[in-house]
C-alpha positions as a printed Julia matrix, in Angstrom:
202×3 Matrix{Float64}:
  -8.89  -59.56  43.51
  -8.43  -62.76  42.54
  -5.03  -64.24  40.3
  -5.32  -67.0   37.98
  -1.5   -67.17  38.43
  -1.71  -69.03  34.84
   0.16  -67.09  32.41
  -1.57  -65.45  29.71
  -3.13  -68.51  26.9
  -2.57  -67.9   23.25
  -5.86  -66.01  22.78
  -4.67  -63.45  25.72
  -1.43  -62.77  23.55
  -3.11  -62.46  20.27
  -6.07  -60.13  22.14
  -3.2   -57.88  23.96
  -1.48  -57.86  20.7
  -4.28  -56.54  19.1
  -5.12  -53.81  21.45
  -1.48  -52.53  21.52
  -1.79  -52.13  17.64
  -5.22  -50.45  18.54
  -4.3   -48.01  20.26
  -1.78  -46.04  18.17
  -0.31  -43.44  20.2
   2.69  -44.9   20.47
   3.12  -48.6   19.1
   5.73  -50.22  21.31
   7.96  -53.24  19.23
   6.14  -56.77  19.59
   9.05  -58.4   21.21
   8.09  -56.28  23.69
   5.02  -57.19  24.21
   5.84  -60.61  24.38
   8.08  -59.99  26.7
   5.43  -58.15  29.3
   3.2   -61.63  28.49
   5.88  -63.76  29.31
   6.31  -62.2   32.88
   2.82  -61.55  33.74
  -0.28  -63.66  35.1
  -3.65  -62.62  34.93
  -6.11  -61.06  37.47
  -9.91  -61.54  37.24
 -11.88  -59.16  38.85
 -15.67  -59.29  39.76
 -18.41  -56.42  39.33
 -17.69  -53.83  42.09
 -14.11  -55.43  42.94
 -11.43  -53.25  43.49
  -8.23  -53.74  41.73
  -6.53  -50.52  44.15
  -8.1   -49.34  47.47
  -7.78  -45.82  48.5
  -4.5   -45.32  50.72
  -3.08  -48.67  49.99
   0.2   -49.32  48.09
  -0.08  -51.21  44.95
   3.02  -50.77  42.22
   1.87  -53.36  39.44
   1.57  -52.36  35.97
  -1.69  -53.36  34.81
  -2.75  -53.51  31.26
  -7.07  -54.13  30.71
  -7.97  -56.94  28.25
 -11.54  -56.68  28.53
 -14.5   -55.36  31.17
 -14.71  -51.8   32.02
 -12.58  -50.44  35.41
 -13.29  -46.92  36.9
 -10.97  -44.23  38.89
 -13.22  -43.02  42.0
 -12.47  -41.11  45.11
 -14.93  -40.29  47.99
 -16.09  -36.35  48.61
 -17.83  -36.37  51.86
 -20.7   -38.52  51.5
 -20.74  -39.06  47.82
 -18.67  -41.11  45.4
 -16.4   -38.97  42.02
 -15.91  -41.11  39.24
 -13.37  -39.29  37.44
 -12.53  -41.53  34.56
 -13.4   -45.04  32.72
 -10.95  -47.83  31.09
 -11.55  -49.9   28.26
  -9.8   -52.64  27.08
  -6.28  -52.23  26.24
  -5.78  -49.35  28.46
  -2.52  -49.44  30.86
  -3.44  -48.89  34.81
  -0.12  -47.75  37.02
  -0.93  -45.86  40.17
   1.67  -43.9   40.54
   1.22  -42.95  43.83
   1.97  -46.2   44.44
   4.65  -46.55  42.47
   6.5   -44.05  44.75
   5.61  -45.62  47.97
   2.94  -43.66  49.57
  -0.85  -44.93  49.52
  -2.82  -44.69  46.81
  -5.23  -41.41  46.13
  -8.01  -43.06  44.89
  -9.97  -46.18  43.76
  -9.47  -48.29  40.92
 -12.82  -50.85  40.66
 -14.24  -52.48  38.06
 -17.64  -51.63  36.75
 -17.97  -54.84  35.26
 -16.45  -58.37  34.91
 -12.99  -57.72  34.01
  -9.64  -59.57  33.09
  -6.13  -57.59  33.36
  -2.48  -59.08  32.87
  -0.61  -58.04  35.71
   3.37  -56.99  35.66
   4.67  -57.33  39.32
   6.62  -53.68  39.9
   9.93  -55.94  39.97
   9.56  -57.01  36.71
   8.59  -53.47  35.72
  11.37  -51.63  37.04
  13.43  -54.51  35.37
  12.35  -53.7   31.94
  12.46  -49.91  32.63
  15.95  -50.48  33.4
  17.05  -52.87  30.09
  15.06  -51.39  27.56
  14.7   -48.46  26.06
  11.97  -48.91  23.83
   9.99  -50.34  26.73
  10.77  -46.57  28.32
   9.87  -44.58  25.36
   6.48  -46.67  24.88
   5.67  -45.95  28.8
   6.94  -41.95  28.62
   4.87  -41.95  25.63
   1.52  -43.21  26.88
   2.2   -41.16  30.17
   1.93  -37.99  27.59
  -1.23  -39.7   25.69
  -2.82  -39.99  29.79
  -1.71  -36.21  30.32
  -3.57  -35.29  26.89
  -6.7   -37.53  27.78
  -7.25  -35.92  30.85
  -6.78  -32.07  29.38
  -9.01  -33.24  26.27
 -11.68  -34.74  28.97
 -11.73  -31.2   30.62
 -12.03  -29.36  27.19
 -14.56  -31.9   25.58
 -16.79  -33.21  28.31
 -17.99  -29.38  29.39
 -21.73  -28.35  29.47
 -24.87  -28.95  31.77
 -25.58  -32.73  32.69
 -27.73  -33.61  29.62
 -25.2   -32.24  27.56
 -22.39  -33.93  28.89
 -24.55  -37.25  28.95
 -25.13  -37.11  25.17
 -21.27  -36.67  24.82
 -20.91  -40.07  27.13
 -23.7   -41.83  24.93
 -22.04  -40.53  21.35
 -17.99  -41.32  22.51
 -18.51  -43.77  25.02
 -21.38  -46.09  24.4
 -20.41  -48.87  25.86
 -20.17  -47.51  29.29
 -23.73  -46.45  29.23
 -24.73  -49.95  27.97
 -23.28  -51.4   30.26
 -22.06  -49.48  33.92
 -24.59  -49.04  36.61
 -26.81  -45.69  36.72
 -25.4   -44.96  40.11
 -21.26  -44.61  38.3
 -22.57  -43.01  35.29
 -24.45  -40.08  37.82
 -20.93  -40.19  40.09
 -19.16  -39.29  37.19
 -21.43  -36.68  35.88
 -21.68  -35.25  39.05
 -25.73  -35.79  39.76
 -27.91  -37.73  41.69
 -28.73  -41.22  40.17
 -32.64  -40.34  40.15
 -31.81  -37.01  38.23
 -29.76  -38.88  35.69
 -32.97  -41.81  35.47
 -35.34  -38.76  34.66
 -32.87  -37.22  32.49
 -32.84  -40.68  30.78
 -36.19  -40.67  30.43
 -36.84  -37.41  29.04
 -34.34  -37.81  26.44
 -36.18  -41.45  25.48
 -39.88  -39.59  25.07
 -37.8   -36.55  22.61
């Protein structure tokens, strides 16, 4: 993982401004985002570079400007994507957070630029502003929902759950490598090219 330790330029505040407005769930004040610019730096991560290993402690608050990250743990022999990030979305591991070692991988797919808020700085603002609490409580719910939505929308054999992917979440197919997209659907990566394929000659 590699730091710029520049803080974020004017385009970086305008971008993270942006997709904080985007996002909608909860819409946190904009002092407040200036305020998690003004304390950060940014990270730059390469294709395949983890930003959290598995059983390693790593508290920063994280939010993705732009590239695609995954969440992955190994299963024996094969690798479980269990969920993408876009830009905008905020990345805490919270086992992490408590101390212990983290329980999975957090990697990017793809190029990818974060702004990073050291856990010191986070606890600070946890601790001094209330707003900056209900935004976080808030998009803890919105993660909580995701994940039960996921579970209730993502359901059916492979090719269904692939079209789902390709109609919600285009970009990852366009641009994350066969071998994640299979991990996450739970096939092999030469099922998923025939699959592919098939669906190409309908």
């Amino acid at each position: 993982m590699e730091s710029s330790g520049k803080r974020p330029t004017d385009t970086d505040r305008i971008l993270l401004h942006k997709l904080v407005q985007e996002e909608g769930f909860s819409t946190p004040p904009a002092e407040i985002v200036d305020h998690i610019l003004d304390r950060s730096t940014v990270v730059c991560l390469r294709s395949g570079e983890p930003l959290i290993s598995l059983g390693f402690v790593n508290p920063d608050f994280y939010i993705l400007l732009d590239g695609i990250i995954r969440r992955w743990h190994p299963d024996g022999n094969r690798e479980v994507t269990s969920a993408f990030a876009l830009a905008g979305t905020q990345i805490l591991d919270y086992h992490s957070y408590l101390g212990k070692g983290s329980a999975c991988n957090i990697e990017a797919c793809t190029p990818a630029r974060l702004i990073r808020l050291r856990w010191r700085d986070y606890d600070e603002l946890l601790n001094i502003n209330f707003e900056f609490c209900r935004w976080r409580l808030m998009m803890a719910y919105n993660q909580m929902f995701f994940m039960e939505f996921k579970n209730s929308v993502f359901m059916g054999n492979a090719r269904e759950r692939y079209l789902q992917l390709l109609a919600k979440r285009p970009e990852i197919i366009r641009h994350v490598s066969l071998k994640i997209i299979a991990s996450y659907l739970g096939v092999t990566p030469n099922y998923l090219s025939n699959l592919r394929h098939s669906l190409a000659t309908d």
